[in-house]
C-alpha positions as CSV (number, residue, x, y, z in Angstrom):
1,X,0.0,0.0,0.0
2,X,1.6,3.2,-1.0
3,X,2.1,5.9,1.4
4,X,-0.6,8.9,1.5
5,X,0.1,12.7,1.8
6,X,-2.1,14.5,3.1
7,X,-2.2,18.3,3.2
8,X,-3.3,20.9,4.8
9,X,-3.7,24.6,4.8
10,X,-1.2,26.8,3.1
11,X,0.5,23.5,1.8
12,X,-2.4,23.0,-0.8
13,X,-1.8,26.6,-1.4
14,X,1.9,26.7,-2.4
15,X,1.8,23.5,-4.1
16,X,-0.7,24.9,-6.5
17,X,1.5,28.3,-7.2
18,X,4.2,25.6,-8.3
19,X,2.0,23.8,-10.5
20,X,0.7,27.2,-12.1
21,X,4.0,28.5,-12.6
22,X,4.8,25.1,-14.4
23,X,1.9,25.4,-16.5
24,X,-1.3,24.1,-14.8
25,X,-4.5,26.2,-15.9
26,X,-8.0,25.8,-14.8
27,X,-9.1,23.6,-17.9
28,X,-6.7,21.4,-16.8
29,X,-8.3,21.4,-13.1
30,X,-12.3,20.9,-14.9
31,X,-11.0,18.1,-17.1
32,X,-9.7,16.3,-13.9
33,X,-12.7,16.9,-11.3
34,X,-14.9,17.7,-14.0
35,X,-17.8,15.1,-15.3
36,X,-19.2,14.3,-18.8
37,X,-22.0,16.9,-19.1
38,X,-23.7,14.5,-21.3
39,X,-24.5,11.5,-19.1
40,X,-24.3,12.9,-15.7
41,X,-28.2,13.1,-14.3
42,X,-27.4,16.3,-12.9
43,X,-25.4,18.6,-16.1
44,X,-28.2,17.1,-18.1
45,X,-30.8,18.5,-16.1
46,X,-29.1,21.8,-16.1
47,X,-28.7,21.8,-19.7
48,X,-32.7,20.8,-20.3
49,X,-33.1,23.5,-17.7
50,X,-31.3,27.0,-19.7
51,X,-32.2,25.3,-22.9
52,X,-35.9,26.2,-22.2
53,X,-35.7,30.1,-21.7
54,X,-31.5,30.8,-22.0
55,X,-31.1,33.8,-24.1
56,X,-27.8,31.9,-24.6
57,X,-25.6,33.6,-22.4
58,X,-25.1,31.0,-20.0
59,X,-23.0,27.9,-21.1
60,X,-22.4,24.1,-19.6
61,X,-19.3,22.9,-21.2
62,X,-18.7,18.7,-22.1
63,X,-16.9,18.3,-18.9
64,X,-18.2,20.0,-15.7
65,X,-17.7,20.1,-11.9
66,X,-20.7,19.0,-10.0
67,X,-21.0,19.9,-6.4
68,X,-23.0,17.3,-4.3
69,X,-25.1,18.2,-1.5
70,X,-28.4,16.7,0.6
71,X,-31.1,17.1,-1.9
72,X,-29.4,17.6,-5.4
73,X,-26.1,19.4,-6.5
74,X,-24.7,22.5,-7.8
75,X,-23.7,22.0,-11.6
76,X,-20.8,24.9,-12.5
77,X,-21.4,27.0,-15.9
78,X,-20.1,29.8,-17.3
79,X,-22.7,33.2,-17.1
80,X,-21.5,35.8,-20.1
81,X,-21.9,39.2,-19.2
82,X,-20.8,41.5,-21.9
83,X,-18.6,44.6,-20.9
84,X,-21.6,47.3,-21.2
85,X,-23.2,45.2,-18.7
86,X,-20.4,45.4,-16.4
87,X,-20.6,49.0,-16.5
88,X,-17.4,49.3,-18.9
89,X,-17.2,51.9,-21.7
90,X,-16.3,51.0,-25.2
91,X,-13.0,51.0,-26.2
92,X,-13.5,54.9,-27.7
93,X,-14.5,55.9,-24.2
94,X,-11.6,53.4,-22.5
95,X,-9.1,55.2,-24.6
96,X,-10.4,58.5,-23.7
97,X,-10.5,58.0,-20.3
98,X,-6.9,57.1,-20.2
99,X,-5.4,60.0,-22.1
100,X,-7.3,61.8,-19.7
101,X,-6.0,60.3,-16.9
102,X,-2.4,61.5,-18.1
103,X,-3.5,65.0,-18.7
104,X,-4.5,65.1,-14.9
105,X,-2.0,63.6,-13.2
106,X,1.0,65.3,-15.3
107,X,-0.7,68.9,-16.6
108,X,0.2,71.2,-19.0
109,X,4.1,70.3,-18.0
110,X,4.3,66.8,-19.9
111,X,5.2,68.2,-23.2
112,X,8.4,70.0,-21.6
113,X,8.8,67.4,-18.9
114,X,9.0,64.3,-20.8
115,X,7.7,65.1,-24.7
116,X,8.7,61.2,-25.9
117,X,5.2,60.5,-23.8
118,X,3.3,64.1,-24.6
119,X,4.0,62.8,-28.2
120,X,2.2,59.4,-27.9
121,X,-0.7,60.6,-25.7
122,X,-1.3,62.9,-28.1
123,X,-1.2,60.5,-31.2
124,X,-3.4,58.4,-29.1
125,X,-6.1,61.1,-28.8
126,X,-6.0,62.0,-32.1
127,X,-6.2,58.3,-33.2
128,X,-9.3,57.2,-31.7
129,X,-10.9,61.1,-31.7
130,X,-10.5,60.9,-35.5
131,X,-10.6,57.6,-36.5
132,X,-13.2,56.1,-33.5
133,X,-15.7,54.4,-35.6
134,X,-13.2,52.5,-38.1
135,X,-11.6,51.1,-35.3
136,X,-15.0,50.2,-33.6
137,X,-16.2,48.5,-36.5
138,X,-13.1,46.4,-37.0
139,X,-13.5,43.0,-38.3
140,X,-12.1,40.2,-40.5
141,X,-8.8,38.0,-40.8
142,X,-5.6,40.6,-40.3
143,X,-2.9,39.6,-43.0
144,X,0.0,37.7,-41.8
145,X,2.8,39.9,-42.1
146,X,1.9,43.5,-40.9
147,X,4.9,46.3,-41.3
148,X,6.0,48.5,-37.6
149,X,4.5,51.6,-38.3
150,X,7.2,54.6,-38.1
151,X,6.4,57.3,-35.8
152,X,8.4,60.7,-34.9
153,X,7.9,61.6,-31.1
154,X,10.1,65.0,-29.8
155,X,12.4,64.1,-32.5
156,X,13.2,60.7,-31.7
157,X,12.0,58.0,-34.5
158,X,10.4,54.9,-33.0
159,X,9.6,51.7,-35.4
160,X,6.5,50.3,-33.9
161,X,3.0,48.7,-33.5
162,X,0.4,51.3,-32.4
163,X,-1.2,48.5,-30.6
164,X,2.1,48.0,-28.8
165,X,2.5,51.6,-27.9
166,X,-1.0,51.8,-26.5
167,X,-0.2,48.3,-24.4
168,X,2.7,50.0,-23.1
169,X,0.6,53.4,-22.1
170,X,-2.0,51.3,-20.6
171,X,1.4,50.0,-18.4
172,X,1.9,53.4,-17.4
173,X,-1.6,54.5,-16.4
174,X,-2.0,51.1,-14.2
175,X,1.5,51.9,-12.5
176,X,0.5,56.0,-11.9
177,X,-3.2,55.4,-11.1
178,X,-5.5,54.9,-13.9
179,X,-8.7,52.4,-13.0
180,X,-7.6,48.7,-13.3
181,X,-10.7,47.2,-14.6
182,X,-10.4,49.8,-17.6
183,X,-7.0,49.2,-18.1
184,X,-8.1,45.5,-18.3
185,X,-10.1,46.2,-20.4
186,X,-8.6,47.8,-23.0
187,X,-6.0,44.7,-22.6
188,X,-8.6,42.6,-23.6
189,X,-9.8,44.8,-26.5
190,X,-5.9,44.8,-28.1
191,X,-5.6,41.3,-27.5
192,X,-8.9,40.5,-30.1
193,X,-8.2,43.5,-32.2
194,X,-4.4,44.5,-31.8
195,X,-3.4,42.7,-35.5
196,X,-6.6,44.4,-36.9
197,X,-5.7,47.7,-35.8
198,X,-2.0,47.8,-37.2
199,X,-3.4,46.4,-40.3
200,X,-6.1,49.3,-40.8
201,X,-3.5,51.9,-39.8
202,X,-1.9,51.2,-43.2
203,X,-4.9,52.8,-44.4
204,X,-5.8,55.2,-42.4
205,X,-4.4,58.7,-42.2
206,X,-3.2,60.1,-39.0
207,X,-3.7,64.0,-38.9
C-alpha cells in the first residue's frame, strides 16, 4: 500500500503556485474533477433547464464540476456578461479615459517634462478622436505579415505597433493610477483587435 500525503492549509496553497508556474491552468483542473455533461443526471438536467428560456448567455461545457449536497447538486457553468453590462465603456470611451488620466496627473508640464510620452498621448487622442468608428467596426482576418508603423515623437523615431504603444501606455496609467478594470479592459480589446488595428493603420491617415 503506497504511502498517503495528506495536506493541509497553506501547503495546498503553495503546491498549486508551483504547478501554475509550471503550467497548470483551470481547464486542466475541470478536465480532472470535471464530469461528462452529457451523461451525468445532474449537467443534463441543467442543460434541459437554460435550454428552455436561455437567451444563450449562460453555457455548460462537455466536462463539468458537479457539487453534491443533501437534496441535489450545484452544476458549474459559465454566465457571459458582456462589458456594457459590467458597466465598462467602449473602447473609444476606455481610450479617452486614459489620455485623460495622463492630462491630470501630469498637466500642462508633460510636453516640456517628458515630450517622448506628450507625443504618444497625443497621437493616441488624435487616433481614436478621429478615426473612433473605423476602429469600432473592426473585423475580418488581419494579414500575416503586418509592417512597424514609423512614428516621430520629440524628434526621436520609434519603429513600432500602435497597438504596442498603446499596451505600453496602458502600463503606465496602471503603474501611476488609472482604473484597473479599464486598463483591463482595453488589454482585452488589443488582444482580439491588436493585429486588426495595425493592419487598418496602413490605411488610415493620421492628422
Amino acid at each position: 500500500m503506497k504511502n498517503q500525503t495528506t495536506l493541509i492549509g497553506n501547503e495546498r496553497l503553495d503546491l498549486l503556485k508551483v504547478a501554475v508556474n509550471a503550467g497548470l491552468t483551470f481547464a486542466d483542473c475541470q478536465n480532472h474533477f470535471g464530469v461528462d455533461s452529457s451523461t451525468n443526471p445532474f449537467a443534463k438536467a441543467a442543460q434541459a433547464m437554460y435550454a428552455e428560456g436561455s437567451d444563450n448567455n449562460i453555457e455548460i461545457g462537455e466536462r463539468v464540476v458537479i457539487s453534491r449536497c443533501e437534496y441535489g447538486a450545484f452544476v458549474e457553468a459559465r454566465v457571459f456578461i458582456r462589458d456594457f453590462q459590467a458597466g465598462l465603456p467602449d473602447i473609444v470611451e476606455l481610450i479617452d479615459g486614459l489620455v485623460r488620466h495622463f492630462h491630470t496627473k501630469f498637466g500642462p508640464e508633460l510636453s516640456q517634462s517628458c515630450p517622448v510620452l506628450h507625443g504618444k498621448v497625443a497621437m493616441l487622442e488624435d487616433l481614436f478622436t478621429n478615426h473612433g468608428d473605423e476602429l469600432e467596426s473592426l473585423s475580418g482576418k488581419a494579414p500575416e505579415s503586418i509592417p512597424k508603423a514609423r512614428f516621430v515623437f520629440a524628434g526621436i523615431v520609434e519603429e513600432n505597433y500602435t497597438s504596442e504603444i498603446i499596451l505600453n501606455l496602458v502600463r503606465m496609467g496602471e503603474n501611476s493610477g488609472f482604473d484597473l478594470d479599464q486598463c483591463e479592459a482595453i488589454r482585452n480589446w488589443l488582444e482580439h483587435n491588436a493585429r486588426l488595428l495595425d493592419a487598418q493603420l496602413r490605411t488610415v491617415q493620421m492628422t
